[in-house]
PyMOL CGO cylinders between C-alpha atoms (Angstrom):
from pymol import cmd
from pymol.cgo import CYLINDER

trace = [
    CYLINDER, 35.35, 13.40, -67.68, 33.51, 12.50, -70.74, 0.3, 1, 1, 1, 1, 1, 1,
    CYLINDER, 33.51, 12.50, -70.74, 31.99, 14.76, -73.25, 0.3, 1, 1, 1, 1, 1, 1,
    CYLINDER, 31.99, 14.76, -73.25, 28.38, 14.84, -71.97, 0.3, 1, 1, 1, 1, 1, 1,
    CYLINDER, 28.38, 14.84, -71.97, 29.35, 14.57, -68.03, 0.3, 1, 1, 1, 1, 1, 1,
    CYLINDER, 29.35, 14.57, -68.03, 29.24, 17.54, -65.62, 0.3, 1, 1, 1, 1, 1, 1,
    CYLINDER, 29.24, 17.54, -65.62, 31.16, 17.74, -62.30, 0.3, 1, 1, 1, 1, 1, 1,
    CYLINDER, 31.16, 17.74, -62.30, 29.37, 17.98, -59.39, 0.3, 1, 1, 1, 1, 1, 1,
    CYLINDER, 29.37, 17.98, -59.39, 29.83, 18.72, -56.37, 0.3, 1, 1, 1, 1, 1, 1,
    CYLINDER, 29.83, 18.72, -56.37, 27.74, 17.14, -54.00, 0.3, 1, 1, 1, 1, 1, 1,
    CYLINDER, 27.74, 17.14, -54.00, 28.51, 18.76, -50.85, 0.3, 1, 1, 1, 1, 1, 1,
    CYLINDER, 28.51, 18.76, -50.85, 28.09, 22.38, -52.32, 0.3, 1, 1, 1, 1, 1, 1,
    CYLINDER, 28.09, 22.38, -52.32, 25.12, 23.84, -50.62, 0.3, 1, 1, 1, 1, 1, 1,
    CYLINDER, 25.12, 23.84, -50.62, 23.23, 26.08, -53.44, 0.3, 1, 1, 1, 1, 1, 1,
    CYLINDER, 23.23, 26.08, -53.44, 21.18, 29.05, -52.28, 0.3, 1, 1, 1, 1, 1, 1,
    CYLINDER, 21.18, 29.05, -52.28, 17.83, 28.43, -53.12, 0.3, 1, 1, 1, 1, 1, 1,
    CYLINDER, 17.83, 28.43, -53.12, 14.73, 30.97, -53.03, 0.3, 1, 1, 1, 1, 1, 1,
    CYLINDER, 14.73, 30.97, -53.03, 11.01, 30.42, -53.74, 0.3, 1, 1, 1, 1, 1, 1,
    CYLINDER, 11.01, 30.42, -53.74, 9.41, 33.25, -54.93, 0.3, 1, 1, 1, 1, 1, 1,
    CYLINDER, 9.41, 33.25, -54.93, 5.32, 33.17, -54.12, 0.3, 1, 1, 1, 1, 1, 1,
    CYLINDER, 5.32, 33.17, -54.12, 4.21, 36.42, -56.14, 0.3, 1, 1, 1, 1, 1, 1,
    CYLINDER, 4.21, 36.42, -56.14, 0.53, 37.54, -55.42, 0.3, 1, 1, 1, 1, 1, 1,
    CYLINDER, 0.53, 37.54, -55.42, -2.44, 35.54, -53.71, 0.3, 1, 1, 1, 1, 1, 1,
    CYLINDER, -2.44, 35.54, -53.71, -2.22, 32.11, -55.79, 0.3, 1, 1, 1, 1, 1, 1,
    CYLINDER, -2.22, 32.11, -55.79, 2.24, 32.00, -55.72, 0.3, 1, 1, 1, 1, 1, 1,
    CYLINDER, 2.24, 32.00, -55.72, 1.55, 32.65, -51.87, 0.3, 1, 1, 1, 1, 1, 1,
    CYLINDER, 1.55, 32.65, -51.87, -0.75, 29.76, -51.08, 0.3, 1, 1, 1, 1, 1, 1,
    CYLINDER, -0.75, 29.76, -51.08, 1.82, 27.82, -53.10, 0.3, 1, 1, 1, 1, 1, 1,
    CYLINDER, 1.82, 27.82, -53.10, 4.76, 28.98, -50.99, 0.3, 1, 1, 1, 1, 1, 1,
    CYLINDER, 4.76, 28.98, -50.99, 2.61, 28.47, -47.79, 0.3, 1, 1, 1, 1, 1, 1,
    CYLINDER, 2.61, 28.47, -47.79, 1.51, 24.76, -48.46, 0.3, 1, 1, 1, 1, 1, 1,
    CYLINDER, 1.51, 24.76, -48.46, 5.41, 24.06, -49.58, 0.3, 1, 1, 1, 1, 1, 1,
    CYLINDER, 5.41, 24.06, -49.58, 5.92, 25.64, -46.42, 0.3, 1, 1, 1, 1, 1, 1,
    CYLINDER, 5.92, 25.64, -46.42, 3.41, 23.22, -44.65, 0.3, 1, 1, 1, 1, 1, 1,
    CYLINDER, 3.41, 23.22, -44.65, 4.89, 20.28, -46.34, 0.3, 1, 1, 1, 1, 1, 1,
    CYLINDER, 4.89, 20.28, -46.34, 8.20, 20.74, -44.52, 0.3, 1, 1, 1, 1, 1, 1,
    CYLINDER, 8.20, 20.74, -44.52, 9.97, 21.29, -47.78, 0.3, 1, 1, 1, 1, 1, 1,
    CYLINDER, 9.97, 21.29, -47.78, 13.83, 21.97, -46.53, 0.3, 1, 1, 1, 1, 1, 1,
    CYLINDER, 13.83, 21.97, -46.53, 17.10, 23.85, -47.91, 0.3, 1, 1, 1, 1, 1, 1,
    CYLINDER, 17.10, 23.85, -47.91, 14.78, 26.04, -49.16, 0.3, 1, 1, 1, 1, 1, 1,
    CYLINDER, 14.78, 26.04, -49.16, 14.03, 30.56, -48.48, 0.3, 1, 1, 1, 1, 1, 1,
    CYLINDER, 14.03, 30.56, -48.48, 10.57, 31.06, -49.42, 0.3, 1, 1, 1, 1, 1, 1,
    CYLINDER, 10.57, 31.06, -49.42, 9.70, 34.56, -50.14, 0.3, 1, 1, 1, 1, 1, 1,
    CYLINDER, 9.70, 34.56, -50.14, 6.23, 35.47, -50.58, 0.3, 1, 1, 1, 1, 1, 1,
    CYLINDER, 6.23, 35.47, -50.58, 5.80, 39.06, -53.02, 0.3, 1, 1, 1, 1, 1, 1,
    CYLINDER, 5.80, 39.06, -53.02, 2.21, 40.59, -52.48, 0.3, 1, 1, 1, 1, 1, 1,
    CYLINDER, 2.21, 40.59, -52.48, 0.42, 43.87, -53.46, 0.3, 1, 1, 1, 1, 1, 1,
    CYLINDER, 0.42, 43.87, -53.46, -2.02, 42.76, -50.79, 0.3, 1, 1, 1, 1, 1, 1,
    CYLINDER, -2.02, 42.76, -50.79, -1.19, 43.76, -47.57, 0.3, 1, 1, 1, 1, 1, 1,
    CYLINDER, -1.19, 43.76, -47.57, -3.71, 41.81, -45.09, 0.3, 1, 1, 1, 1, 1, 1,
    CYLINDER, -3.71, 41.81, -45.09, -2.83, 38.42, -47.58, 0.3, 1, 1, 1, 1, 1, 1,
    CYLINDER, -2.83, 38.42, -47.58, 1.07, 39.14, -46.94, 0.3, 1, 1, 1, 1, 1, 1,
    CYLINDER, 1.07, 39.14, -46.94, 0.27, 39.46, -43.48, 0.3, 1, 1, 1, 1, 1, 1,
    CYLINDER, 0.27, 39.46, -43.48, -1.25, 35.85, -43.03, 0.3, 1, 1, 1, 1, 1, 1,
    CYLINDER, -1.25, 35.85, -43.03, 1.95, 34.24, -45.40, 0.3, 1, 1, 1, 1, 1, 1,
    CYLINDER, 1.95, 34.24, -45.40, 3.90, 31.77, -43.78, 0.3, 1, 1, 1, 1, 1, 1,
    CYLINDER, 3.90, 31.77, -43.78, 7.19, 32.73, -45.83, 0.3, 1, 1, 1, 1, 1, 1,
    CYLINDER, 7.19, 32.73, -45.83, 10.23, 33.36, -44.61, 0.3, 1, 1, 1, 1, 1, 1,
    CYLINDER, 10.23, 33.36, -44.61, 10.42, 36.86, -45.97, 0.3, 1, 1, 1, 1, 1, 1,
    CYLINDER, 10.42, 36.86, -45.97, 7.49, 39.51, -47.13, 0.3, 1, 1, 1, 1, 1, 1,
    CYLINDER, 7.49, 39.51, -47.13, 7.94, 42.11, -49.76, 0.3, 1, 1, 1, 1, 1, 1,
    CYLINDER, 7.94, 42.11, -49.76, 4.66, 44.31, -49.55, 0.3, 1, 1, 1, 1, 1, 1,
    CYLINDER, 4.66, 44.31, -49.55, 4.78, 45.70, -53.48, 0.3, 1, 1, 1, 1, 1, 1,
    CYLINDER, 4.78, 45.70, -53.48, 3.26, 48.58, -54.71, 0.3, 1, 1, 1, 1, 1, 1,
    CYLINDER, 3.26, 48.58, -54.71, 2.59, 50.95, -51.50, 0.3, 1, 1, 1, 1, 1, 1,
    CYLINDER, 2.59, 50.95, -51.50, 1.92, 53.84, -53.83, 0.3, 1, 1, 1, 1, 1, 1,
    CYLINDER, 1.92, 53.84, -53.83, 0.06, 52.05, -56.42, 0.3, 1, 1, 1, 1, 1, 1,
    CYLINDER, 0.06, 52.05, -56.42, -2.21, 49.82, -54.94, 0.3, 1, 1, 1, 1, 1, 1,
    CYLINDER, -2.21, 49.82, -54.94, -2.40, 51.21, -50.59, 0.3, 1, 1, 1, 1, 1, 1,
    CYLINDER, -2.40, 51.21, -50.59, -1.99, 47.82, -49.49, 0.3, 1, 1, 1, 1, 1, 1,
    CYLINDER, -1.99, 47.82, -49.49, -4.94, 47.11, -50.99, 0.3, 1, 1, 1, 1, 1, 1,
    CYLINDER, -4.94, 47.11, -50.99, -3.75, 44.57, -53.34, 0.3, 1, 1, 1, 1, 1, 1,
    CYLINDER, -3.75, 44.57, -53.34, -4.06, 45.13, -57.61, 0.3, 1, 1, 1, 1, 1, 1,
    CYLINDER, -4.06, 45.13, -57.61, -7.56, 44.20, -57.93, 0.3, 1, 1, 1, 1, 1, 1,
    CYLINDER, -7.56, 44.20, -57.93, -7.67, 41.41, -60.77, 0.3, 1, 1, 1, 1, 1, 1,
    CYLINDER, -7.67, 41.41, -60.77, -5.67, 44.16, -62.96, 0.3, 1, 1, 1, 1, 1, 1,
    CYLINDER, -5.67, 44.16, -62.96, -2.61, 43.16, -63.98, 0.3, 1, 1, 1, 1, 1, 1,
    CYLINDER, -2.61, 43.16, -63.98, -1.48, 46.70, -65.18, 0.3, 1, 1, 1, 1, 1, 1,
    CYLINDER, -1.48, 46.70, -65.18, -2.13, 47.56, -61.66, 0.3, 1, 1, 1, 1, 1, 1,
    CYLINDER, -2.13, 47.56, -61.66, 0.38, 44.45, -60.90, 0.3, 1, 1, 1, 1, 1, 1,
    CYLINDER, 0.38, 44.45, -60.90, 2.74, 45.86, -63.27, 0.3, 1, 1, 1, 1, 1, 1,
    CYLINDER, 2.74, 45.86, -63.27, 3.20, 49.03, -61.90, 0.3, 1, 1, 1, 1, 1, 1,
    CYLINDER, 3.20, 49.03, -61.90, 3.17, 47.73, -58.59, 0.3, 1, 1, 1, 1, 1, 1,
    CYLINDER, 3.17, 47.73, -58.59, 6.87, 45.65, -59.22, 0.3, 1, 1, 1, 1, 1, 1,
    CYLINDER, 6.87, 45.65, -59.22, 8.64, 48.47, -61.19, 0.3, 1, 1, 1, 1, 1, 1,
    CYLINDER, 8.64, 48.47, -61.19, 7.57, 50.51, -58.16, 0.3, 1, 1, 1, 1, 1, 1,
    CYLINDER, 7.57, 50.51, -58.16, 9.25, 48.06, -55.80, 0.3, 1, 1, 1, 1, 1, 1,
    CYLINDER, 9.25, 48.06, -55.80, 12.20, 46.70, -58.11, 0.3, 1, 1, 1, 1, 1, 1,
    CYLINDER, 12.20, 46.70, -58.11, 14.71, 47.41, -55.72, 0.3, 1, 1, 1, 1, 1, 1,
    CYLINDER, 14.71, 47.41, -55.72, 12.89, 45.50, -52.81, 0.3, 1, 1, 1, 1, 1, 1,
    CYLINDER, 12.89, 45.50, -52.81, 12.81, 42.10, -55.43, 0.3, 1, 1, 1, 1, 1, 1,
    CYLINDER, 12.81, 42.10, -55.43, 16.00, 42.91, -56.36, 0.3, 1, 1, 1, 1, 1, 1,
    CYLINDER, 16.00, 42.91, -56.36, 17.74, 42.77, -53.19, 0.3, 1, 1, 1, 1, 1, 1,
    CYLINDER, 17.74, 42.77, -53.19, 15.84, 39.78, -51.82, 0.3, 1, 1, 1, 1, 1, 1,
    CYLINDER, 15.84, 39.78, -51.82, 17.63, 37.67, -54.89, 0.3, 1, 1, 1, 1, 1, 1,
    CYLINDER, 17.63, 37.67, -54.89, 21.43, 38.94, -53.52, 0.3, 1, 1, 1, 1, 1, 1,
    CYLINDER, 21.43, 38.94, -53.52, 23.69, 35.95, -53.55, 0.3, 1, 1, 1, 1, 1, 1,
    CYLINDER, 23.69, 35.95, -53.55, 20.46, 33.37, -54.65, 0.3, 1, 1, 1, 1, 1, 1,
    CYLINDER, 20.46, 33.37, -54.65, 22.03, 30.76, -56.90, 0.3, 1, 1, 1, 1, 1, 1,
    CYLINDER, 22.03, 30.76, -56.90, 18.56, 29.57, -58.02, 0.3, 1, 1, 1, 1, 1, 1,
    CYLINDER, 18.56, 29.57, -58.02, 15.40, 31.06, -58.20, 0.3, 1, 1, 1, 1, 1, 1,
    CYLINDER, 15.40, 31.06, -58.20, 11.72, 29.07, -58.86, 0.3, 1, 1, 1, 1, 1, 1,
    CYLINDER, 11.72, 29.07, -58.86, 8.72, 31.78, -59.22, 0.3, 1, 1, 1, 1, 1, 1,
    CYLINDER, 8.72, 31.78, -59.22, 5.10, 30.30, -58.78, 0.3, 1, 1, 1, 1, 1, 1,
    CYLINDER, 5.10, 30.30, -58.78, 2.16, 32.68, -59.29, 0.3, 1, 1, 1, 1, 1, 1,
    CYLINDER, 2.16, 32.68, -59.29, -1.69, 31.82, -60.13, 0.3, 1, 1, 1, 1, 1, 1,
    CYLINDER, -1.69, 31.82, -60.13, -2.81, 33.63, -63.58, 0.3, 1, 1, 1, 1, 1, 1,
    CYLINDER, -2.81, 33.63, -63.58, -5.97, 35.35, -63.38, 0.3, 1, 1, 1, 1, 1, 1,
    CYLINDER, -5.97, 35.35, -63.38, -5.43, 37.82, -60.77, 0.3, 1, 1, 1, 1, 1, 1,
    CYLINDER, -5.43, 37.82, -60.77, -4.13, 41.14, -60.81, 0.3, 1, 1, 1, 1, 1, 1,
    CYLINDER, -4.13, 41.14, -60.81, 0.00, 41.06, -58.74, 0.3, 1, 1, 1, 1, 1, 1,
    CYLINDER, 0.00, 41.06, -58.74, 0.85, 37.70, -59.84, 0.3, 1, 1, 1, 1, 1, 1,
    CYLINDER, 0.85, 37.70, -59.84, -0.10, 37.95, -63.49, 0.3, 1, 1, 1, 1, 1, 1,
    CYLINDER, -0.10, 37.95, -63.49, 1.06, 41.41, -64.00, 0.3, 1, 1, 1, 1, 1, 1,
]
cmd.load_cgo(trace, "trace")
């Protein structure tokens, strides 16, 4: 193998996740989702109960029960903040054994940019 070459292994299967965090990662995840895209979990991450609800992820991590009711963060990414350290463990565990991770989530609002 030469200096600049890597082995690879092209029948390793790598574990994959997509990580959709608040309203704009989780229409990202759900139009992947549409689009068939395969060898892929998708995981959508919401403070926004009714909006996790209608996700077409794999798995849903409601964040920020205390914080935010279900109600979602409300454009405030402090709220968003708090709303992950309170549910840490939840994200945490839902990356176990993930080789790769890709997060996608819209700026602006209050769960994805906080």
């Amino acid at each position: 193998m030469g200096r600049y070459e890597i082995d690879v292994d092209d029948n390793k299967v790598v574990s994959i996740k997509v990580i959709g965090v608040g309203g704009g990662g989780g229409n990202a995840v759900n139009r992947m989702v549409k689009c068939n895209v395969k060898d892929v979990e998708f995981v959508a991450v919401n403070s926004d109960k009714p909006a996790l609800n209608k996700s077409s992820a794999t798995h849903k991590i409601l964040i920020g029960e205390k914080a935010t009711k279900g109600r979602g963060a409300g454009a405030r990414p402090e709220v968003g903040l708090k709303a992950a350290e309170e549910s840490k463990e939840a994200i945490t565990d839902i990356l176990q054994g993930c080789e790769m991770v890709f997060v996608t989530a819209g700026m602006g609002g209050g769960t994805g940019t906080g």
